[in-house]
TINUKE-359578 format. One record per residue (C-alpha): x, y, z; chain; residue in three letters. Coordinates in nm, 2 decimals, decimal comma. Layout:
// TINUKE-359578
+--------+--------+--------+-----+------+
!      X !      Y !      Z ! mol ! type !
+--------+--------+--------+-----+------+
!      X !      Y !      Z !   A !  ALA !
...
+--------+--------+--------+-----+------+
//
This chain:
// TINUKE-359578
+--------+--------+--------+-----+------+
!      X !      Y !      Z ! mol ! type !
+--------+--------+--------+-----+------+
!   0,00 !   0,00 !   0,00 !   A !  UNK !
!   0,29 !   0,23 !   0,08 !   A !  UNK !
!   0,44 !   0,19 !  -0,28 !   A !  UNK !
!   0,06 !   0,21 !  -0,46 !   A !  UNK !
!   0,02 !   0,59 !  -0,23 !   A !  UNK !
!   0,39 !   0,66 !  -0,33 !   A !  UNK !
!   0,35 !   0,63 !  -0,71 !   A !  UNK !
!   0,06 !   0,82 !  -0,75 !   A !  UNK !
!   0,19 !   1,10 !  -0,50 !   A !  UNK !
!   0,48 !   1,10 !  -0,77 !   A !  UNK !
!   0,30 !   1,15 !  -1,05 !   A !  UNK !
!   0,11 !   1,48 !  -0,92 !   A !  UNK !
!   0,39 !   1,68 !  -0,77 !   A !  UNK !
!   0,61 !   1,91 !  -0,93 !   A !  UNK !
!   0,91 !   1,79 !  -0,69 !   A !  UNK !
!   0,85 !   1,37 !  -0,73 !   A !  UNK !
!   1,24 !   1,33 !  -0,54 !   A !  UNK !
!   1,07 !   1,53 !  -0,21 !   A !  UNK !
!   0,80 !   1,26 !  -0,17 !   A !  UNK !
!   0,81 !   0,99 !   0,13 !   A !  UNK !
!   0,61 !   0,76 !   0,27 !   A !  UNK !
!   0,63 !   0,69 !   0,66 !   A !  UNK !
!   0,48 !   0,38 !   0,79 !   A !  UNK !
!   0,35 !   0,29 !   1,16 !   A !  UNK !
!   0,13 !   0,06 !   1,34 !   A !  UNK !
!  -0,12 !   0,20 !   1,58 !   A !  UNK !
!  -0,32 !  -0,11 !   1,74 !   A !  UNK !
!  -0,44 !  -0,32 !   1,41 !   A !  UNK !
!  -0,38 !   0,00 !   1,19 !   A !  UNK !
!  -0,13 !   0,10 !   0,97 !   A !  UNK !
!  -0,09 !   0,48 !   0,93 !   A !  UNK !
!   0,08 !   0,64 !   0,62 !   A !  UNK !
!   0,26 !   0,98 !   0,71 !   A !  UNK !
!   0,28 !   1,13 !   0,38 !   A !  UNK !
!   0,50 !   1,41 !   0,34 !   A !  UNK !
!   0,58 !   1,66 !   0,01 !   A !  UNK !
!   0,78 !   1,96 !  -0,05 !   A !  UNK !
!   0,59 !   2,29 !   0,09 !   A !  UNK !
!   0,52 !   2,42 !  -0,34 !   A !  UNK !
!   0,34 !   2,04 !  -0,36 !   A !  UNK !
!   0,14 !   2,06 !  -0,07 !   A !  UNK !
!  -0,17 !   2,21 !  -0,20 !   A !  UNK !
!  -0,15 !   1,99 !  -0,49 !   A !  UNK !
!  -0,19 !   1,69 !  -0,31 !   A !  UNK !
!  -0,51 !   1,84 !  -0,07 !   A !  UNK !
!  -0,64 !   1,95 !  -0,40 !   A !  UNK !
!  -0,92 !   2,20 !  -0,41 !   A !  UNK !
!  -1,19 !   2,16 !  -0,04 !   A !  UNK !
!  -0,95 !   1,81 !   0,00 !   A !  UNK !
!  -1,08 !   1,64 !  -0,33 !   A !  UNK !
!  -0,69 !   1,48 !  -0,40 !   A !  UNK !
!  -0,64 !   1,35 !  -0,10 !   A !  UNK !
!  -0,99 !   1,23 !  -0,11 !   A !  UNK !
!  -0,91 !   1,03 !  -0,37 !   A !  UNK !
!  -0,63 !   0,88 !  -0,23 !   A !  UNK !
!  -0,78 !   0,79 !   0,07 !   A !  UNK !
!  -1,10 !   0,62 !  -0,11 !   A !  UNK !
!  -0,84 !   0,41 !  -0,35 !   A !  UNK !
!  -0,63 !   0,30 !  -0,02 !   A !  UNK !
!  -0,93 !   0,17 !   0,13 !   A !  UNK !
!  -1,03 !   0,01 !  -0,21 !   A !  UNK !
!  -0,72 !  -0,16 !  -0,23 !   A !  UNK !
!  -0,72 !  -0,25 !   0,15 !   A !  UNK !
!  -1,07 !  -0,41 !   0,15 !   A !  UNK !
!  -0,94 !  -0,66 !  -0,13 !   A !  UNK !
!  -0,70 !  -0,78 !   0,10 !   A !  UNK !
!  -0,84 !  -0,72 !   0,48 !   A !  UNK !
!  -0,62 !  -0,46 !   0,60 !   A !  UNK !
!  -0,66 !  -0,11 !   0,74 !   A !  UNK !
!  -0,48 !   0,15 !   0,63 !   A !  UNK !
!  -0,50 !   0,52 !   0,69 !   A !  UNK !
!  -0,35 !   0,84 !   0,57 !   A !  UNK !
!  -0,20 !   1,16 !   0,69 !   A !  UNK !
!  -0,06 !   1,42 !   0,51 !   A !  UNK !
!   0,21 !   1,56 !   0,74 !   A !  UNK !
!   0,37 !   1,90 !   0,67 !   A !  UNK !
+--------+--------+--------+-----+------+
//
């Protein structure tokens, strides 16, 4: 899940190098820190949060398929 949320963060920032993906495990679920360069934050929260959004609804898409939880944080 970390690489799926990785590859996609790539391909809408400006600054793809500046993009990681932090993972850790609170109780049964898995938390995703993601973190961009200050010029691609805005970009990923996307206009009233649509992006990330998006990339929350296709982590829990591609969780349910396997049984997992996942959750994501876009940390500054």
């Amino acid at each position: 899940m970390k690489d799926l949320i990785e590859y996609i963060t790539k391909s809408l920032v400006d600054k793809p190098e500046a993009v990681a993906v932090g993972q850790k495990m609170e109780g049964n679920l898995t938390v995703l820190e993601l973190r961009v360069s200050k010029d691609d934050y805005g970009k990923i929260i996307g206009k009233q949060g649509k992006t990330v959004k998006a990339l929350r609804t296709l982590l829990s898409a591609a969780c349910a398929k396997n049984g997992l939880k996942f959750s994501l944080e876009v940390v500054e």
